[in-house]
N, C-alpha and C positions, 0 to 999 in steps of 0.2 A: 610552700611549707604548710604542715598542716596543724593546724591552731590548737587541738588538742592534745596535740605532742607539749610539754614544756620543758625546754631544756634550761639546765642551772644558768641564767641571766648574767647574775655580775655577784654572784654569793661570797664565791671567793674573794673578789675584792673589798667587798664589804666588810670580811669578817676581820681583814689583815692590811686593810688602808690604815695611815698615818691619821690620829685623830686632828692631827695641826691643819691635816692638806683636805680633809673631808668636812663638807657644808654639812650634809645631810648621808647619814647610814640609817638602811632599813635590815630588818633580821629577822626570818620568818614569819614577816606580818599577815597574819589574819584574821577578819572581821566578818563575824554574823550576825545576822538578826534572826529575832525570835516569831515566826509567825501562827498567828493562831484562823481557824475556822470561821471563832464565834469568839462575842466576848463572854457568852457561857462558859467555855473550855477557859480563859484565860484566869476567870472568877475559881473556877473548880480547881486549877492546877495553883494557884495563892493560896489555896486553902488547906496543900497537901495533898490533892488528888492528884492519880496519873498525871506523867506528862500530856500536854494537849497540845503541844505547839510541834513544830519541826523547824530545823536552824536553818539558814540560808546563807551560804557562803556566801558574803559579796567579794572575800576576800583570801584569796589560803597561799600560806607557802610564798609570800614574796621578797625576793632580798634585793638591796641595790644600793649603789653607792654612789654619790655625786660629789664632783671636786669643786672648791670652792671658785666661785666666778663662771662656771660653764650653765649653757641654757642647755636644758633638759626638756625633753618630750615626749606625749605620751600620747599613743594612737591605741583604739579602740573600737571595733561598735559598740553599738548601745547598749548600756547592761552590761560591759565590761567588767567596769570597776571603777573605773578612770575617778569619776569627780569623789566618789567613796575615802579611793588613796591619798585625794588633795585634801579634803577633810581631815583626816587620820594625822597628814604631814603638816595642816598646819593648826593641829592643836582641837579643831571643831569637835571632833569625833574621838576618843577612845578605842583603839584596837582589842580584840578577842583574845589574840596570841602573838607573840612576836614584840621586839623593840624598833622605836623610833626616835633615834635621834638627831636631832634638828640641831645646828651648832650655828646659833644668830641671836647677837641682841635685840632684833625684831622682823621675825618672819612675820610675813600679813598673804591674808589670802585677798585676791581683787575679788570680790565678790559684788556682782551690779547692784544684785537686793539688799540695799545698806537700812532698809527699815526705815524708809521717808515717811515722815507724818503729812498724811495728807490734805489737813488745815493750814500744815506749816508753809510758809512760803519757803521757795529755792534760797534762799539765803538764810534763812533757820533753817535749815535741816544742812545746810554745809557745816556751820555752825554745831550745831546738836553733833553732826556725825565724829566732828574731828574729837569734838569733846569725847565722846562714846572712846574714839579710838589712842586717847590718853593724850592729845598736843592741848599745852596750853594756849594763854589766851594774844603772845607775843608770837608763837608759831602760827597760829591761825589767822592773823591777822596777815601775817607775811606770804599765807602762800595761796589766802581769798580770791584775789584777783588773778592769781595765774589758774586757778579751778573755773572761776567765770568763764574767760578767755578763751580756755582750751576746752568746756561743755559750749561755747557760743551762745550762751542765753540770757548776755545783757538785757535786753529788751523784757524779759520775761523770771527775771531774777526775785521780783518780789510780789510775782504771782503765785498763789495757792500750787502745791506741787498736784491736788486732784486737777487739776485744770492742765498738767500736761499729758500731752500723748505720749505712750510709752518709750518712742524713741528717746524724747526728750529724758524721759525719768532717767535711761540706759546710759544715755552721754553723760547726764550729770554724776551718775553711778560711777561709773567710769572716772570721769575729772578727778573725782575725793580718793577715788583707792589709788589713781595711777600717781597722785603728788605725797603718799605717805612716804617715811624716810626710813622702807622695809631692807634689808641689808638678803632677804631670803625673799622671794619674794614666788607665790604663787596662782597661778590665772586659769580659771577652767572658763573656758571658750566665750573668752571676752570680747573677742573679734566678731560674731555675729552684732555689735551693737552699732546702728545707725544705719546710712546708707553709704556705697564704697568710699566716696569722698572722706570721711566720717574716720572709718575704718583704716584708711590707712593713715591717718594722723592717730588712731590707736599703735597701731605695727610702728610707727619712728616713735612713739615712745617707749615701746616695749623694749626696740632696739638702743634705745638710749640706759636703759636698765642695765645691758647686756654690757654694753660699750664703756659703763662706769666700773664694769669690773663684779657687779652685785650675781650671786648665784640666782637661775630664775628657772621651773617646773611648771610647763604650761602644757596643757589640755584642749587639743583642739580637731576639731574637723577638717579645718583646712590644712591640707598637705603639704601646698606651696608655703603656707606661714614657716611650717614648721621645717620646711626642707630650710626656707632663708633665714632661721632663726635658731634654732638649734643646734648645735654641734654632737648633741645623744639624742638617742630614742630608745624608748622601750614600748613593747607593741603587749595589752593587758587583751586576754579574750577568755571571757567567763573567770574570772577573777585570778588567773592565772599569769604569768608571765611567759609570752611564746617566744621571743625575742629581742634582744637587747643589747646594742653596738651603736656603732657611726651612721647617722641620720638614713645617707641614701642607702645601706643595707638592709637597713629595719623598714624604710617606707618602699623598700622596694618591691619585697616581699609580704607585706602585709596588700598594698594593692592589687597583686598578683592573686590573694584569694579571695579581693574584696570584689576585683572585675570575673571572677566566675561563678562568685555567690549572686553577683546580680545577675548573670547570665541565664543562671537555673532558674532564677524568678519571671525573667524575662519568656523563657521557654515557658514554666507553666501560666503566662498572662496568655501567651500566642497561643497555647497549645497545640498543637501538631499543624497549625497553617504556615507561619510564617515563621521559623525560631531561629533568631540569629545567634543565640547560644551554640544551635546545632550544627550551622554554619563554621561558626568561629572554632568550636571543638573539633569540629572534621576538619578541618584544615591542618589541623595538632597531630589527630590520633588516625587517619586516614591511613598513615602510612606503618601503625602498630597494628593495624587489623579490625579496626573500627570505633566507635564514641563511644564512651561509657558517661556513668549518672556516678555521683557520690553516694553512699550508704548513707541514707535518710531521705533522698528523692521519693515522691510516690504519685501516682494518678497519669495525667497527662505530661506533665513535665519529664517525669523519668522515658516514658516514650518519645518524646519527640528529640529528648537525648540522644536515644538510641534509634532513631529514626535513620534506616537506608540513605547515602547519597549518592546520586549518579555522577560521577569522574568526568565521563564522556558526553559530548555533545554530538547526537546523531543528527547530520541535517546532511541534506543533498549539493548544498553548494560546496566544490571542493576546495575552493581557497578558502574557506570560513575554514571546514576541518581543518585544514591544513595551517590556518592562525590560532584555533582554539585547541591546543596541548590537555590542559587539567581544567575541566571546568567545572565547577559544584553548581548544580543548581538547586533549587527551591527542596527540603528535605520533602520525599512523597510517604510521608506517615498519615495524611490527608487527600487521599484522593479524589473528593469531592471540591475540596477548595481547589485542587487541579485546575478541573474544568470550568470554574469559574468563570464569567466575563467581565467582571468590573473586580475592583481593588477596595474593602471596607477601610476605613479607615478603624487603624486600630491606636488605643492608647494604654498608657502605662500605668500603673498608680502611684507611683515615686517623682513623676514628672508632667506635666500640665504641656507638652510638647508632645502632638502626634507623631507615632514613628513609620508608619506608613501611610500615607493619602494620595490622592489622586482622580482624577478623572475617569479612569480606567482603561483607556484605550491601548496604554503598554505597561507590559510587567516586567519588572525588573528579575532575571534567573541566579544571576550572580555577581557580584562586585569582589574582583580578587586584587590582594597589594603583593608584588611584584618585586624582588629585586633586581643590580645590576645583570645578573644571568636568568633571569627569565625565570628564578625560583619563589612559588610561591609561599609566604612566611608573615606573619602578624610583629617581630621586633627588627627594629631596624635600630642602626647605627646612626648618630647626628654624621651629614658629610654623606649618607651612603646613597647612594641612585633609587629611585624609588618610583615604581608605574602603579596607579591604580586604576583599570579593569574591569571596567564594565560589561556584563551581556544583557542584553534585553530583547524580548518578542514583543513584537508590537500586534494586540488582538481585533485592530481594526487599524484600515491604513492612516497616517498623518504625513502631515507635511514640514518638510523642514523642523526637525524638532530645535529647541534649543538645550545644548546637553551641556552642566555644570557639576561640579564637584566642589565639597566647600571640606576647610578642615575647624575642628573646634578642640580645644582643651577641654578635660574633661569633668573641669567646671564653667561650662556652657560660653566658655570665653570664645568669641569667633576670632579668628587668626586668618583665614583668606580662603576666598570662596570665586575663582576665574567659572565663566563661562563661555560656549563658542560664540554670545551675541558682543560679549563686551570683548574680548578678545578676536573680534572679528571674520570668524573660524569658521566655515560651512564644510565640514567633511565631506556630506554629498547630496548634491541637487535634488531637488524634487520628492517624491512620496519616499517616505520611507515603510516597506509591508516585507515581514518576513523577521528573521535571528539577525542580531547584528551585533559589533561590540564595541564600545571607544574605549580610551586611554588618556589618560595626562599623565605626562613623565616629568619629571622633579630629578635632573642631573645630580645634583646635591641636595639633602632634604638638611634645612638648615632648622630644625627643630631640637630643643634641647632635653635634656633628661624629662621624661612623662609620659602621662596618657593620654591620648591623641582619638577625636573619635571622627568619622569620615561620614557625610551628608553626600546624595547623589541623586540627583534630580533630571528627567525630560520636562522641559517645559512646553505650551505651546507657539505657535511661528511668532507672534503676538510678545510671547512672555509676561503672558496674564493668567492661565492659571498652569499647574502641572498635570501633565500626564500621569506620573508617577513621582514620589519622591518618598526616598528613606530616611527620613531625618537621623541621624549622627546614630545610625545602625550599627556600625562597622569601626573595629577599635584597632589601633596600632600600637605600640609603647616603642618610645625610643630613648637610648640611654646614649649618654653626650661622654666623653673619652675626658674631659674636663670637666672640674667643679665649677661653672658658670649657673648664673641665677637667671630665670627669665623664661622667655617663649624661645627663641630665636638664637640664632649663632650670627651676628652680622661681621661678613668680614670685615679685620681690621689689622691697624698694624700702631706700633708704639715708636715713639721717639723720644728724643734728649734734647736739648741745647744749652749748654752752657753759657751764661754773657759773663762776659769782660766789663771787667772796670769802665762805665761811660756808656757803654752800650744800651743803657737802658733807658738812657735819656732821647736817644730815638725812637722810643716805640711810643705809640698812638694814646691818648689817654693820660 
C-alpha cells in the first residue's frame, strides 16, 4: 500500500456512531505549527509585517472513532504524527482544525517525563506528582506503596531523584502514571522503559487496563505489543491517515512498506556490491521483466535496484546444472567487487550488527527460500514446507566447512539457528573447491504471523571463525491461518474432564 494514498479511515463511523457507544470521536482534525527562519522574521511579522513564517502540517484531515473499552493503536514512522494525535486527544495540545471529542471523566496521558524535581527525593516527587495530577491525601496514601513495588526502588526511595540513572527515573515515571484511576487512558511508547524483564511487567499492566474494560490509545514501535494488544490500528504517515481496521490488516501492510523502505536504504549503504534489496526485489519482479526503484530513489541506490540478475548458473558440473533450476546470484552492477578476493565487512547504520564478514575464502552467490514444489518465494504459510538454499564459491580451497542457518524475528529475537557440527551432518568429505549449494528443509515451518529474517553462515573445520556469514540478510514473512500470539505454532491438542461428586478427593494435593 502506498502511504501517500489516504483513503477515508473510519470518518464515516465517526460522524454517525452512537455518542452512548463511542469513548473518543475525531472529525477533521488538523494541527500546524508556525515556523519561522529567524527570530527577525517572527519580531517583523507581530508587528504587521509580511508573513515570515510557513505552517507545518503535523496534522490534516484525520477522523476516527473508538468504541468504549477497545485498545486502539497507532503505527507510524517517525514524524508521522503519532505522539502530536496523543497530545491533541488527551487535552495537551489544542488542534488547528477539526473536533475532538473525548467522552471520560478522566483521560490521562502515561507520559514518563512527570517533571521530577531533582533535589526531591523518589518519595516527594510520588507525592508532589499525585498531587499535580489532582488525588488527595487519602488516595495517595493508598496507592504509595503499590507505585514503590511495582518502580522496585525501595532501597533507593528516599534518595535525591538526581542520583538516579534514567532507567530508574523511567520506572518510577511509569509506576505514578500506570496507578492513576484514568477511565481513557493514553501511552506513546512507554514500553521502551527499562530492560525486558521491566518491560513486560509494563505490557501485564497495560493489559490489565484492557482486561478492566477501560478504553486505551497506545503509540508504539513495537509491532508484536501492539499485534497482543490492540484489537484497532490506524497506521498515520506524514500526518495523514493511510489506513485503519483490525490490528493484523493495518500491521500487515504498513510493514510491507516498512521492509522495502529499509531495503532501498540498505541498497544505497551497499551500493552496487552487495544489495540484498536487489536480491529480495528480483526474486518479486524477475518474472514482471525486471526491478524497479520508487519515484525518489537517486545515486547508487536506484542502480543497484536496477541492477541486472543472472537466473542461470553456468558451471561445467552437470549434476550441479542439473540441481540448480533458478539461481540469483550476486547482482553484477559492480564488476570490480566481482573479482574480488576477500569479503569487507560491511555495516549498516540502523544496526550495530555486521551484515556481511568473513574470512574470505568463500563467497556466498545466493541464498533462496523454497517451497513445497520447489517454487521460489519470500511468504509463506505457518504449517507450509519450506527449503532454504544456499550457493556458495569457495575462492580458495577449505576443509570440511561447518554450514549453519539461523532464523531471527525481526526484532533481533533468535528463534533457532542448527548447524552440520551440532547436528552431526557432514554433507561431504574432505576439501571442499569449486560451486556448491546446501539446503535445510523445515517439513512444517511452525512460525507464526511475522517477519522472519534468515542468518547463513560457513564456518571453519574448527568453528572458530567464519568463512563467510550474512547476518539476518534474508527476510521471509509468514502469516498463521489463526489468530495465535507468539513465535511458534507448537502442536497441541485440548481436552475436558468432568468429576463426579467424590472424585476429587483422589486427586494429589
Amino acid at each position: 500500500m502506498d502511504p501517500s494514498a489516504a483513503p477515508d479511515p473510519q470518518a464515516a463511523s465517526a460522524r454517525h456512531a452512537s455518542d452512548g457507544d463511542m469513548a473518543i470521536v475525531v472529525e477533521g482534525l488538523g494541527k500546524s505549527f508556525e515556523i519561522y527562519q529567524s527570530d527577525r522574521g517572527r519580531i517583523w511579522e507581530f508587528f504587521g509585517n509580511r508573513q515570515h513564517h510557513i505552517d507545518f502540517w503535523a496534522l490534516r484531515d484525520v477522523s476516527f472513532s473508538i468504541p468504549r473499552g477497545q485498545a486502539f493503536g497507532i503505527v507510524g514512522s517517525n514524524g508521522a504524527g503519532k505522539s502530536t494525535l496523543l497530545r491533541l486527544l488527551s487535552g495537551v495540545s489544542r488542534p488547528t482544525e477539526g473536533q475532538v471529542h473525548v467522552r471520560a471523566q478522566q483521560p490521562g496521558l502515561l507520559d514518563l517525563d512527570m517533571g521530577f524535581h531533582p533535589e526531591f527525593s523518589g518519595r516527594e516527587n510520588i507525592r508532589l506528582s499525585c498531587s499535580i495530577m489532582g488525588l488527595n491525601e487519602d488516595r495517595i496514601e493508598g496507592i504509595y506503596r503499590e507505585i514503590v513495588e511495582f518502580a522496585e526502588l525501595e532501597e533507593f526511595i528516599d534518595f535525591p531523584v538526581r542520583t538516579y540513572s534514567t532507567g530508574m527515573q523511567l520506572r518510577l515515571g511509569f509506576a505514578i502514571a500506570a496507578h492513576m484511576d484514568y477511565d481513557v487512558i493514553f501511552i506513546d511508547e512507554v514500553l521502551a522503559v527499562g530492560d525486558q524483564y521491566f518491560q513486560r511487567k509494563c505490557i501485564r499492566k497495560i493489559e490489565e487496563f484492557v482486561s478492566e474494560g477501560r478504553t486505551l490509545v497506545m503509540v508504539s514501535h513495537d509491532l508484536h505489543a501492539i499485534r497482543g494488544i490492540c484489537s484497532q490500528v490506524m497506521w498515520l504517515h506524514a500526518g495523514r491517515v493511510v489506513h485503519s481496521g483490525p490490528t493484523a490488516d493495518v500491521v500487515n501492510a504498513y510493514v510491507d512498506v516498512a521492509r522495502d523502505r529499509e531495503g532501498r536504504i540498505r541498497a544505497r549503504i551497499f551500493g552496487g556490491a552487495e544489495s540484498a534489496h536487489a536480491r529480495a526485489m528480483g526474486r518479486r519482479a524477475a518474472d514482471e521483466g525486471g526491478v524497479g526503484a520508487e519515484d525518489g530513489d537517486n545515486g547508487v541506490g536506484e542502480e543497484t535496484l536496477r541492477a541486472p540478475l543472472k537466473w542461470f548458473c553456468t558451471t561445467q558440473d552437470p549434476d550441479l546444472r542439473a540441481t540448480l533450476q533458478r539461481v540469483i546470484q550476486v547482482p553484477n552492477a559492480n564488476e570490480e567487487w566481482a573479482d574480488r578476493e576477500t569479503i569487507a565487512d560491511y555495516e549498516t547504520t540502523h544496526s550495530e550488527r555486521p551484515i556481511i564478514t568473513g574470512t574470505g575464502e568463500v563467497r556466498i552467490l545466493s541464498v533462496r527460500t523454497l517451497d513445497g514444489n520447489g517454487q521460489e518465494k519470500d511468504g509463506f504459510t505457518s504449517g507450509e514446507a519450506i527449503t532454504i538454499a544456499t550457493t556458495f564459491k569457495t575462492l580458495s580451497p577449505v576443509e570440511q566447512p561447518i554450514l549453519g542457518v539461523a532464523l531471527f524475528r525481526n526484532d533481533d529475537v533468535y528463534i533457532f539457528g542448527p548447524n552440520t557440527r551440532f547436528d552431526r551432518v557432514q554433507p561431504m568429505e574432505g576439501t571442499y573447491d569449486g560451486i556448491y549449494t546446501f539446503f535445510i528443509h523445515y517439513p512444517k515451518l511452525p512460525l507464526l504471523t511475522g517477519t522472519y529474517r534468515i542468518s547463513v553462515a560457513l564456518y571453519d573445520k574448527a568453528h572458530v571463525k567464519p568463512h563467510v556469514w550474512h547476518n539476518q540478510l534474508y527476510e521471509i514473512r509468514v502469516t498463521a491461518p489463526v489468530e495465535h500470539h507468539g513465535i511458534i505454532d507448537l502442536p497441541h491438542h485440548w481436552g475436558l474432564l468432568r468429576h463426579i461428586s467424590g472424585d476429587h478427593e483422589d486427586l494429589p494435593g
